[in-house]
PDB file of N, CA, C and O in Angstrom, chain B, residues numbered from 101:
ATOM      1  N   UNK B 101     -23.000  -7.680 -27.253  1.00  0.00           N
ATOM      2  CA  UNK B 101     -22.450  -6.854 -26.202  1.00  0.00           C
ATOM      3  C   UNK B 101     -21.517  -5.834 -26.854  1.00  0.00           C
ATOM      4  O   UNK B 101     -20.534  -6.330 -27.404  1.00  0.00           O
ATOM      5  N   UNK B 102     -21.649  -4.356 -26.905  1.00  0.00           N
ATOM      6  CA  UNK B 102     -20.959  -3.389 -27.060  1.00  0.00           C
ATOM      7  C   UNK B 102     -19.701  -3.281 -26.163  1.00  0.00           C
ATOM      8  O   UNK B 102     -19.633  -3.733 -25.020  1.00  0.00           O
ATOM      9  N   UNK B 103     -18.877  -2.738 -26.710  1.00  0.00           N
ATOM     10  CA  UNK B 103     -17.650  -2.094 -25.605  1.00  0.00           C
ATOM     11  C   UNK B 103     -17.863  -1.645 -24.170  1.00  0.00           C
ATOM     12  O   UNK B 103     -17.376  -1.994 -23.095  1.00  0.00           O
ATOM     13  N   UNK B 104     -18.748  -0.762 -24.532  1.00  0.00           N
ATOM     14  CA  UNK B 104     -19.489   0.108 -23.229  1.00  0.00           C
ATOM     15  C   UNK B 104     -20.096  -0.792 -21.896  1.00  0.00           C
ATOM     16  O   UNK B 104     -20.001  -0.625 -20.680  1.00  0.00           O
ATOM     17  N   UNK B 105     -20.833  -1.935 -22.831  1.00  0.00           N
ATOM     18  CA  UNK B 105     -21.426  -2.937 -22.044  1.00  0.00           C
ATOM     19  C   UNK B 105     -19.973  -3.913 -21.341  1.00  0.00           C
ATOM     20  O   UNK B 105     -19.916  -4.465 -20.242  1.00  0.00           O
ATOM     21  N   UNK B 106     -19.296  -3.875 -22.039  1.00  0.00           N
ATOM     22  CA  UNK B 106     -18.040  -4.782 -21.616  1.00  0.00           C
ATOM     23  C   UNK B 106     -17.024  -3.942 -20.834  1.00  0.00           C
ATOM     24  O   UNK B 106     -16.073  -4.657 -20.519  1.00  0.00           O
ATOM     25  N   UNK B 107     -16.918  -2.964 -20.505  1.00  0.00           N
ATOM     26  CA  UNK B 107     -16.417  -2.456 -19.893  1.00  0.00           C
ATOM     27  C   UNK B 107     -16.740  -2.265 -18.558  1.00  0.00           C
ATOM     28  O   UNK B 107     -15.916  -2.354 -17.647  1.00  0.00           O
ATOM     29  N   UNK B 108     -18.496  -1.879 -18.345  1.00  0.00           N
ATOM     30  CA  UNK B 108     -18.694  -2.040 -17.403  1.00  0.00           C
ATOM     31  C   UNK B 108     -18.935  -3.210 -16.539  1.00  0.00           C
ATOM     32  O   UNK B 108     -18.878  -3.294 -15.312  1.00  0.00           O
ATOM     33  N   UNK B 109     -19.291  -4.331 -17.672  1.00  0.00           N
ATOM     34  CA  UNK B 109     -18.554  -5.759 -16.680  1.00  0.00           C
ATOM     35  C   UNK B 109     -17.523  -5.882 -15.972  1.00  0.00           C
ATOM     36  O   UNK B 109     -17.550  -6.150 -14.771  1.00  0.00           O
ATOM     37  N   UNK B 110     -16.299  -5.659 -16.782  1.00  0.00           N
ATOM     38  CA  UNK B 110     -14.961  -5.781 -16.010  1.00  0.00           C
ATOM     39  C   UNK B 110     -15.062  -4.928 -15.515  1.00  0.00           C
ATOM     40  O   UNK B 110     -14.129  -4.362 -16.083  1.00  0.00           O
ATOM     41  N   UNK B 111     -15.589  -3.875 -14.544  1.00  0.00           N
ATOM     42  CA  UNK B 111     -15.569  -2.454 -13.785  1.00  0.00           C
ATOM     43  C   UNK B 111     -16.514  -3.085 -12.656  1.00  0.00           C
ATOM     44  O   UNK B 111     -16.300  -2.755 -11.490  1.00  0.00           O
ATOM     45  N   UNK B 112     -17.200  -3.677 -12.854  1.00  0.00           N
ATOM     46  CA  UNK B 112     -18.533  -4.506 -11.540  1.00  0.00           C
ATOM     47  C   UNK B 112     -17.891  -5.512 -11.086  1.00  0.00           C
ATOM     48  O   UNK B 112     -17.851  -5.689  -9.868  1.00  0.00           O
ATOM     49  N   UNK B 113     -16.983  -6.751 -12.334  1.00  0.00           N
ATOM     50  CA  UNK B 113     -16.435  -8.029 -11.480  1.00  0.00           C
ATOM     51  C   UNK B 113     -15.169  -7.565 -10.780  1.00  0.00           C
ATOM     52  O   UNK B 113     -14.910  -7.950  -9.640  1.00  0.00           O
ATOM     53  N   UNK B 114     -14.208  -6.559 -11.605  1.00  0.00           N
ATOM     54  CA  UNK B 114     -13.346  -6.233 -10.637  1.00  0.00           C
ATOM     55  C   UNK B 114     -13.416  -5.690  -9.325  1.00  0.00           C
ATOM     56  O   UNK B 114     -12.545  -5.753  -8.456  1.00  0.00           O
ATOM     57  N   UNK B 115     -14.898  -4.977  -9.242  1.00  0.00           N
ATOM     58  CA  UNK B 115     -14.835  -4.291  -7.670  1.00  0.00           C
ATOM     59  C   UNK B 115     -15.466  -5.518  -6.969  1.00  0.00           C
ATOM     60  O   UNK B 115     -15.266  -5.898  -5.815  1.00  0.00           O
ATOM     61  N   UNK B 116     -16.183  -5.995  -7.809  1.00  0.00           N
ATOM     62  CA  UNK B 116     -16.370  -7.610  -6.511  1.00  0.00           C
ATOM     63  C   UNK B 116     -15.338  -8.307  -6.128  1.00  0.00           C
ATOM     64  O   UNK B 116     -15.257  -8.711  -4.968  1.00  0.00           O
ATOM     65  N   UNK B 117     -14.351  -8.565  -7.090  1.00  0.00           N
ATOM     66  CA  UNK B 117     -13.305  -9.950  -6.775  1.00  0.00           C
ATOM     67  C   UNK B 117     -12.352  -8.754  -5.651  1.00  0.00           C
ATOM     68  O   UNK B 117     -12.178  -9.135  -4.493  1.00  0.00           O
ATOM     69  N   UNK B 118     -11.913  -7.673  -5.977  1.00  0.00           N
ATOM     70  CA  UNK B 118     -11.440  -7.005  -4.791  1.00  0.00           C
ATOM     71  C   UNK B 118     -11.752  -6.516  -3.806  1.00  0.00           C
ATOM     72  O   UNK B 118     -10.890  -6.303  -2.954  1.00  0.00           O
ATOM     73  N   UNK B 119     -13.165  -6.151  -3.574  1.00  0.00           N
ATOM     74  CA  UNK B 119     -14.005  -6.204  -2.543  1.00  0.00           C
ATOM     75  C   UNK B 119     -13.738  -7.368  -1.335  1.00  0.00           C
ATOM     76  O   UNK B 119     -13.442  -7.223  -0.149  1.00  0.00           O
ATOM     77  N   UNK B 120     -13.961  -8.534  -2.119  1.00  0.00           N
ATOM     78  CA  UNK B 120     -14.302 -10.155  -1.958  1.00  0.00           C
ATOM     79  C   UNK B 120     -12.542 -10.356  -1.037  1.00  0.00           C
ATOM     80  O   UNK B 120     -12.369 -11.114  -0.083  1.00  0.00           O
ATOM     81  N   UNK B 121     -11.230  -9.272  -1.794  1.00  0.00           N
ATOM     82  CA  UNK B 121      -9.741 -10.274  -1.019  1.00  0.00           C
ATOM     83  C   UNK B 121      -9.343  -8.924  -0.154  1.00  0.00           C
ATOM     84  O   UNK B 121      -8.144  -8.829   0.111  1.00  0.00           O
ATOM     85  N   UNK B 122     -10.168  -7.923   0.292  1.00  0.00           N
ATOM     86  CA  UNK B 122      -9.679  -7.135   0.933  1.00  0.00           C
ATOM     87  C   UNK B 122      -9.006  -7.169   1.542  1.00  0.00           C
ATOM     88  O   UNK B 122      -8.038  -6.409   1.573  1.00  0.00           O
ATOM     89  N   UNK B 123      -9.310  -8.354   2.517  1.00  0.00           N
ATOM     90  CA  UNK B 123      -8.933  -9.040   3.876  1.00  0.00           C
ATOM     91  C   UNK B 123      -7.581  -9.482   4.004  1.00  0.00           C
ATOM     92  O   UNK B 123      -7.059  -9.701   5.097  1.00  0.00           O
ATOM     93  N   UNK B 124      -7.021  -9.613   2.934  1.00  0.00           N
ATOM     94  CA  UNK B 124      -5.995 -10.108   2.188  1.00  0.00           C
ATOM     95  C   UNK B 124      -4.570  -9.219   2.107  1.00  0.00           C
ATOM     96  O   UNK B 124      -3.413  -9.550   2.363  1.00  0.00           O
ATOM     97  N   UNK B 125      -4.998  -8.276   1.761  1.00  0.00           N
ATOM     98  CA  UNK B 125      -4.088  -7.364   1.737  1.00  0.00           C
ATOM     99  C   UNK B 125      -4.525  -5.694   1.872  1.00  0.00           C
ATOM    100  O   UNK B 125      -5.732  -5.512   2.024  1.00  0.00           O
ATOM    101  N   UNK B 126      -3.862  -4.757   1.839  1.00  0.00           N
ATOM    102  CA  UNK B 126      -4.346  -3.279   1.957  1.00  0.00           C
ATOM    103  C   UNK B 126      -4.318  -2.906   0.026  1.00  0.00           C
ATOM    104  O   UNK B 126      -4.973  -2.005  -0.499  1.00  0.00           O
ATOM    105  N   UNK B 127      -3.732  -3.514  -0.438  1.00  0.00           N
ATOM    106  CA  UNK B 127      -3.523  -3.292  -1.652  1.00  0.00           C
ATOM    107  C   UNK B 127      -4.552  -3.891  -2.627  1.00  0.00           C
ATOM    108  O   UNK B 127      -4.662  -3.580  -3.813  1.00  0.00           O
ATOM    109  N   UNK B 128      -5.400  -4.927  -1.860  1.00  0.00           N
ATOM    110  CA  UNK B 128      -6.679  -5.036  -2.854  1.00  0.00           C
ATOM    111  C   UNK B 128      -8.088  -3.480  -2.573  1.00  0.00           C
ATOM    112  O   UNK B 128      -8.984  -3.006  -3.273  1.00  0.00           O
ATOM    113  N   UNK B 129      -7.513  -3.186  -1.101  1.00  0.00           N
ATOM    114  CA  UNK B 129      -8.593  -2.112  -0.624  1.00  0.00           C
ATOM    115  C   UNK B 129      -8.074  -0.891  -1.682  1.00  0.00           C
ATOM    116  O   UNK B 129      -9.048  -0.431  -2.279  1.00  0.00           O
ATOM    117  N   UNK B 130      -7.055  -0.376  -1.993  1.00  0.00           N
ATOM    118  CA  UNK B 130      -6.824   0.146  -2.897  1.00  0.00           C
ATOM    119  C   UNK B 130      -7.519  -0.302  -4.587  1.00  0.00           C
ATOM    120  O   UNK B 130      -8.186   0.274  -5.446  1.00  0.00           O
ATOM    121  N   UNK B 131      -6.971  -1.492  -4.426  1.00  0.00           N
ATOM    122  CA  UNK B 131      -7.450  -1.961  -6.066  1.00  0.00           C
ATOM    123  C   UNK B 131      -8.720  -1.962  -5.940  1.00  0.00           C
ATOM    124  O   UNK B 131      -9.316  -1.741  -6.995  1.00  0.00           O
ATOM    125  N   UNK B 132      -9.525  -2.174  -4.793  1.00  0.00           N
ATOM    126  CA  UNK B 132     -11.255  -1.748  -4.900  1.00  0.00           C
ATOM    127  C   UNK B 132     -11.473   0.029  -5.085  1.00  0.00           C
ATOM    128  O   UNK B 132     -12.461   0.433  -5.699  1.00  0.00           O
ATOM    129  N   UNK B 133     -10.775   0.708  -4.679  1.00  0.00           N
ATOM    130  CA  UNK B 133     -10.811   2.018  -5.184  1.00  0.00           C
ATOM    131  C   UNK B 133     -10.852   2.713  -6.697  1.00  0.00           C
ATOM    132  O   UNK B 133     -11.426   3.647  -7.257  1.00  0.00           O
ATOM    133  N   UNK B 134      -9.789   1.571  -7.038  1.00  0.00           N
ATOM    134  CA  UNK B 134      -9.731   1.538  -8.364  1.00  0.00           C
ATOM    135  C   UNK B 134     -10.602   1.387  -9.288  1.00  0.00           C
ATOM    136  O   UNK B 134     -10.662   1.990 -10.359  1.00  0.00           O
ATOM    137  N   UNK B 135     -11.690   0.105  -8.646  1.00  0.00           N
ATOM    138  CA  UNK B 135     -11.928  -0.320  -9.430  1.00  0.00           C
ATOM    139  C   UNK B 135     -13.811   0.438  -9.040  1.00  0.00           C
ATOM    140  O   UNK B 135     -14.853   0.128  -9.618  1.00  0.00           O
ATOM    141  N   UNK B 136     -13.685   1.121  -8.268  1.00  0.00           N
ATOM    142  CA  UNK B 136     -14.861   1.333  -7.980  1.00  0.00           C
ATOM    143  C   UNK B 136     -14.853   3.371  -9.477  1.00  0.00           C
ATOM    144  O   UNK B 136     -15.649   3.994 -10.179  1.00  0.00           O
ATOM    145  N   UNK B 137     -13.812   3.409  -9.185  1.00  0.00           N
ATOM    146  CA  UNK B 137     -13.255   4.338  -9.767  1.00  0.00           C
ATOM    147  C   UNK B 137     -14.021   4.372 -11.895  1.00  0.00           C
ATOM    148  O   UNK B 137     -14.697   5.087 -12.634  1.00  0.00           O
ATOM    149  N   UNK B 138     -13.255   3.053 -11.909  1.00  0.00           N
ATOM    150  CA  UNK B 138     -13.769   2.503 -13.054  1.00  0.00           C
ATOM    151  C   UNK B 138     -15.237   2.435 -13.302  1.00  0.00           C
ATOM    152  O   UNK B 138     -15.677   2.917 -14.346  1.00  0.00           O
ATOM    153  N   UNK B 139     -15.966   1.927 -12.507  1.00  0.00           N
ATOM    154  CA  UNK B 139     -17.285   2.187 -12.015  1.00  0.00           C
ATOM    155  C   UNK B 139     -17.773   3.487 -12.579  1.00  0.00           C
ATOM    156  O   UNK B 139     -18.154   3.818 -13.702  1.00  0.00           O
ATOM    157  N   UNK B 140     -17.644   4.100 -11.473  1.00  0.00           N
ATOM    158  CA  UNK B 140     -17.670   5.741 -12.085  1.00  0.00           C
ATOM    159  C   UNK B 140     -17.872   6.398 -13.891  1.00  0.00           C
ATOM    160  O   UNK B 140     -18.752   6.882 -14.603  1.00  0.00           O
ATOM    161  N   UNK B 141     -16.655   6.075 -13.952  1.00  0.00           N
ATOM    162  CA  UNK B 141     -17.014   6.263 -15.434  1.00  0.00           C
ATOM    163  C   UNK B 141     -17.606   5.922 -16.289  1.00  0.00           C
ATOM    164  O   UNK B 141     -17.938   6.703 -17.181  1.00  0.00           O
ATOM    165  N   UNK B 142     -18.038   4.211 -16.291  1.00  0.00           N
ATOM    166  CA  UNK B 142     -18.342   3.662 -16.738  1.00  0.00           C
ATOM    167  C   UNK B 142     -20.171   4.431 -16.718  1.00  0.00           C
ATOM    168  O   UNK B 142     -20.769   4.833 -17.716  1.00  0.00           O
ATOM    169  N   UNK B 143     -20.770   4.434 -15.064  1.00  0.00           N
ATOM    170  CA  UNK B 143     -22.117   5.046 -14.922  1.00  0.00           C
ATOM    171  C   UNK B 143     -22.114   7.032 -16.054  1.00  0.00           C
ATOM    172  O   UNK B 143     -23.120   7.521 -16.568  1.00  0.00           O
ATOM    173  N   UNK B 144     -20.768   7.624 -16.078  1.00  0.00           N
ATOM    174  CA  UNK B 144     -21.415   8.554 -16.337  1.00  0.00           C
ATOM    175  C   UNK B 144     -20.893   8.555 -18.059  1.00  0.00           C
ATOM    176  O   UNK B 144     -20.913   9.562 -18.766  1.00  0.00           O
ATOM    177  N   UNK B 145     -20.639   7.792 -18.309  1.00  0.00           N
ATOM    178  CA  UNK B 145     -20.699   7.617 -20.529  1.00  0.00           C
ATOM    179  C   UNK B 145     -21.791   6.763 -20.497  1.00  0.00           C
ATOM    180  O   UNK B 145     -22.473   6.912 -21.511  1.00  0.00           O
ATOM    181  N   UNK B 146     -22.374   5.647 -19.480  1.00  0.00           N
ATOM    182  CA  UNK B 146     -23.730   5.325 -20.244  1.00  0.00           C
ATOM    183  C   UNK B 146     -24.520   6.098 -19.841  1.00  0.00           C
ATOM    184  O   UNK B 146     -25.671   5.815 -20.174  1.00  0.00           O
ATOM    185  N   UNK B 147     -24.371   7.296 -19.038  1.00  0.00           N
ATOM    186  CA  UNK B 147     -25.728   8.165 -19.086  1.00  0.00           C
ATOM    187  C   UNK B 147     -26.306   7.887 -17.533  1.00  0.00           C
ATOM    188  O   UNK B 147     -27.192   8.631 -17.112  1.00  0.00           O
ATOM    189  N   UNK B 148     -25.903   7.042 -16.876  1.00  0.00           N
ATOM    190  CA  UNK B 148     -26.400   6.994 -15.683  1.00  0.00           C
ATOM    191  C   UNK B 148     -25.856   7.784 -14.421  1.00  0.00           C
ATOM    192  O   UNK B 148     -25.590   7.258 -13.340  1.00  0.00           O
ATOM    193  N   UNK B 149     -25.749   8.960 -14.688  1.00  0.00           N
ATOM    194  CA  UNK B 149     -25.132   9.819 -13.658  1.00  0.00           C
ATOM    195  C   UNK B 149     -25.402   9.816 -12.130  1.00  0.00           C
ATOM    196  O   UNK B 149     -24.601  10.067 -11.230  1.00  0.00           O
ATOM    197  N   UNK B 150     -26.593   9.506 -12.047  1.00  0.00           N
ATOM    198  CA  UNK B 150     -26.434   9.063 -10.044  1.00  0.00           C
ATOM    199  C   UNK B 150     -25.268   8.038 -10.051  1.00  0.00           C
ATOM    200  O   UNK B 150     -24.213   8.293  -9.471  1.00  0.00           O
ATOM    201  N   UNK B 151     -25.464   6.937 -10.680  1.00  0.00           N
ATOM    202  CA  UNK B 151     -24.902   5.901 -10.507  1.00  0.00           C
ATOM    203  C   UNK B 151     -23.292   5.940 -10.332  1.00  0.00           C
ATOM    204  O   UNK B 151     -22.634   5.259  -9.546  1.00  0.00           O
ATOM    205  N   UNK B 152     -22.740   7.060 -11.405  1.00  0.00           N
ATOM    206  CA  UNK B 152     -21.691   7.614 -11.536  1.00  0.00           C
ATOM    207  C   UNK B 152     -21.156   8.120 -10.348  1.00  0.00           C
ATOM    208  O   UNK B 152     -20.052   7.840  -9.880  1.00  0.00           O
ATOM    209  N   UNK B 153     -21.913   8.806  -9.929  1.00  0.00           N
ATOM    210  CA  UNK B 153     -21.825   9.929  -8.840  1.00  0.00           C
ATOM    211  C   UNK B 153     -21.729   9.398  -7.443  1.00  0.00           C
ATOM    212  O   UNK B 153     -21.117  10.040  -6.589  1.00  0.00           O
ATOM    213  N   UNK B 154     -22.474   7.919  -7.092  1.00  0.00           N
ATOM    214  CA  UNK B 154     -22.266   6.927  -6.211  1.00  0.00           C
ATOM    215  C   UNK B 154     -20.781   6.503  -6.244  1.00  0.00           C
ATOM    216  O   UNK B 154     -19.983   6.727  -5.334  1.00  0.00           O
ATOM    217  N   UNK B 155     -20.523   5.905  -7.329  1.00  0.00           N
ATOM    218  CA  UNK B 155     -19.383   5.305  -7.680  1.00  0.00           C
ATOM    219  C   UNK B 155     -18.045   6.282  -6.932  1.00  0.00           C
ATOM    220  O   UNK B 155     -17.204   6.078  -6.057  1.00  0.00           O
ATOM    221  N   UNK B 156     -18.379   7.305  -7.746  1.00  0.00           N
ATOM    222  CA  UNK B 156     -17.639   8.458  -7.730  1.00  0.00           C
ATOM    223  C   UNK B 156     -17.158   8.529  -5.800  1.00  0.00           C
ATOM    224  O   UNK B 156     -15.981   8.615  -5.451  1.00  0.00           O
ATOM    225  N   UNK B 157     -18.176   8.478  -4.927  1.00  0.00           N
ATOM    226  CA  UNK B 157     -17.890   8.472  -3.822  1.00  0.00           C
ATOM    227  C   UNK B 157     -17.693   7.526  -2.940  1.00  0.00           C
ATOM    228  O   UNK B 157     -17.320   7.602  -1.769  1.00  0.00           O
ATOM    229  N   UNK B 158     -18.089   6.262  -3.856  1.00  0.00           N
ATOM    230  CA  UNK B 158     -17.204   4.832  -2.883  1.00  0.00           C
ATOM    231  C   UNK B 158     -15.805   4.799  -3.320  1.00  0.00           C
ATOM    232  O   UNK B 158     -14.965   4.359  -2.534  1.00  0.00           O
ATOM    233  N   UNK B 159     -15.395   5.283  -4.682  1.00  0.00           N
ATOM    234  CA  UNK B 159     -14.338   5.266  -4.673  1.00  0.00           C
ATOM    235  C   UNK B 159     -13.195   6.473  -3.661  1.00  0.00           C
ATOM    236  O   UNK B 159     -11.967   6.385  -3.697  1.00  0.00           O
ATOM    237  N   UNK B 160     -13.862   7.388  -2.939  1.00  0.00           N
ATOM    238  CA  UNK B 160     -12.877   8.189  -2.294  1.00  0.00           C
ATOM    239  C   UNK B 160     -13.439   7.248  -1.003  1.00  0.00           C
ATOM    240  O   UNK B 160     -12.330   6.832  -0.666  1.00  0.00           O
ATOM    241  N   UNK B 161     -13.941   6.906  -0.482  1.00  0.00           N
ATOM    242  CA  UNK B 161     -14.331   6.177   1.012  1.00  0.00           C
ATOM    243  C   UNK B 161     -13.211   4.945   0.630  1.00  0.00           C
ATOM    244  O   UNK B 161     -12.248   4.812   1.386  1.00  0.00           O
ATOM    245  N   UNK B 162     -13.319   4.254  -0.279  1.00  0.00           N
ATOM    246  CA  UNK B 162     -12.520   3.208  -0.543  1.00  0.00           C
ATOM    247  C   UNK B 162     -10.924   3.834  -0.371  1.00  0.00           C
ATOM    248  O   UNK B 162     -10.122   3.328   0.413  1.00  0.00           O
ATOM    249  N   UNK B 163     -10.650   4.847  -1.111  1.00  0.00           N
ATOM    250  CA  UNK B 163      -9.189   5.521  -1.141  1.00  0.00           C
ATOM    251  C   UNK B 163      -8.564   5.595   0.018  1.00  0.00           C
ATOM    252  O   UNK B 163      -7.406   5.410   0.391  1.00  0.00           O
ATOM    253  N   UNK B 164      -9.729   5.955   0.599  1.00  0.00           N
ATOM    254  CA  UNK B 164      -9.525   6.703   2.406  1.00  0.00           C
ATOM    255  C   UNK B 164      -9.370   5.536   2.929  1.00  0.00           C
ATOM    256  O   UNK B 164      -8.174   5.501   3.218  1.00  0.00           O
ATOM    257  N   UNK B 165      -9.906   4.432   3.269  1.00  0.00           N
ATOM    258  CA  UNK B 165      -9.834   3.192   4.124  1.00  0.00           C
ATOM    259  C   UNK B 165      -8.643   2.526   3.690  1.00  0.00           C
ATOM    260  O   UNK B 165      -8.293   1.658   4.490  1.00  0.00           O
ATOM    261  N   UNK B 166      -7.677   2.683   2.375  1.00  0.00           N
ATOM    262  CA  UNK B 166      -6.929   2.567   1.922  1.00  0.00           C
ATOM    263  C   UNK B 166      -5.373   2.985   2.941  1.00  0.00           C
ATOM    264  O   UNK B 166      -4.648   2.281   3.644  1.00  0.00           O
ATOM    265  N   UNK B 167      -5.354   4.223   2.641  1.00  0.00           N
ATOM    266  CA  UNK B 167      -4.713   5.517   3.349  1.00  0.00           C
ATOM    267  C   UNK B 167      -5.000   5.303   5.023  1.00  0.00           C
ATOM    268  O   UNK B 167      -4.140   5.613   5.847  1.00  0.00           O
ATOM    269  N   UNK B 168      -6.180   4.794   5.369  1.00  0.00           N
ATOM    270  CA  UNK B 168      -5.743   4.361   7.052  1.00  0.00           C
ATOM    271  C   UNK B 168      -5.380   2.874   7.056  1.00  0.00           C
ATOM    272  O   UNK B 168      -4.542   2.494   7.873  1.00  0.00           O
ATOM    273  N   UNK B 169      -5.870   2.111   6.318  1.00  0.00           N
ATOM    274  CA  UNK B 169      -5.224   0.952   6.766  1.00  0.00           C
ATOM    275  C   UNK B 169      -3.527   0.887   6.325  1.00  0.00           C
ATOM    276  O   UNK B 169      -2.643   0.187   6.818  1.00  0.00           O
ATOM    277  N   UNK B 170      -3.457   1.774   5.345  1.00  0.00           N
ATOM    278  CA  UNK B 170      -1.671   1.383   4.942  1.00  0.00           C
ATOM    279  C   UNK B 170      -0.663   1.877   5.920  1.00  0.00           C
ATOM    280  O   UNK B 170       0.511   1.519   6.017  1.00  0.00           O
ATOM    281  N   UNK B 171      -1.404   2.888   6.732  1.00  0.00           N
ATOM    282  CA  UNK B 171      -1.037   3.794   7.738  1.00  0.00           C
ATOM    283  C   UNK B 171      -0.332   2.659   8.819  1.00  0.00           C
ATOM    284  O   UNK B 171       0.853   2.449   9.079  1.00  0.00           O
ATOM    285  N   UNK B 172      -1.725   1.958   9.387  1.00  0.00           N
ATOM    286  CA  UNK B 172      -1.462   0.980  10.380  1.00  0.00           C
ATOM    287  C   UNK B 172      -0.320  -0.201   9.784  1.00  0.00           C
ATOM    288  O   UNK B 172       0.403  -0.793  10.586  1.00  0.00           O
ATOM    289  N   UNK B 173      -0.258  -0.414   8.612  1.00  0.00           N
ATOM    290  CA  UNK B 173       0.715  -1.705   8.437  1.00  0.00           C
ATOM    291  C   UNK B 173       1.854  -0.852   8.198  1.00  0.00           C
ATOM    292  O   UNK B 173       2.895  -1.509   8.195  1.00  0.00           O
ATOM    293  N   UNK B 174       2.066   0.715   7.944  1.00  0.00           N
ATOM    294  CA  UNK B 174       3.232   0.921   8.271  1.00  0.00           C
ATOM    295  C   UNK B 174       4.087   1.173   9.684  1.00  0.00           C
ATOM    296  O   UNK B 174       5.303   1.080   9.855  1.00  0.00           O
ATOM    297  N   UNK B 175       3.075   1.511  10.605  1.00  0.00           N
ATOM    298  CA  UNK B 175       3.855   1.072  11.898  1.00  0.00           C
ATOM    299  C   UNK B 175       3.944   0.396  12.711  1.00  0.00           C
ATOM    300  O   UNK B 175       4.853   0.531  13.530  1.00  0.00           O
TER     301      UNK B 175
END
């Protein structure tokens, strides 16, 4: 396993395990942003640019659901 390959492991299990505690807090829906984020990059250095480009836009849908739910637990 290369770097590249290991990176995008921890970039796939992290958006699962925060995916998985959303429910939990607003701050894992963020850390799924993050980590979907990670994602992203990960698809466009191995060359898989749709994949990237997916990533690329769950991570702003993720940001956003972020930004309304923190909304609601602030008032």
């Amino acid at each position: 396993m290369n770097l590249l390959t290991a990176f995008g492991l921890f970039a796939v299990t992290a958006m699962l395990v925060t995916y998985a505690l959303e429910a939990r807090s607003h701050w894992f829906i963020l850390a799924f942003a993050f980590s979907c984020a990670l994602g992203s990059v990960y698809g466009f250095l191995q060359g898989a640019w749709p994949f990237g480009l997916v990533e690329g836009v769950w991570t702003l849908v993720a940001a956003r659901r972020w930004w309304l739910k923190r909304s609601e637990v602030g008032t």
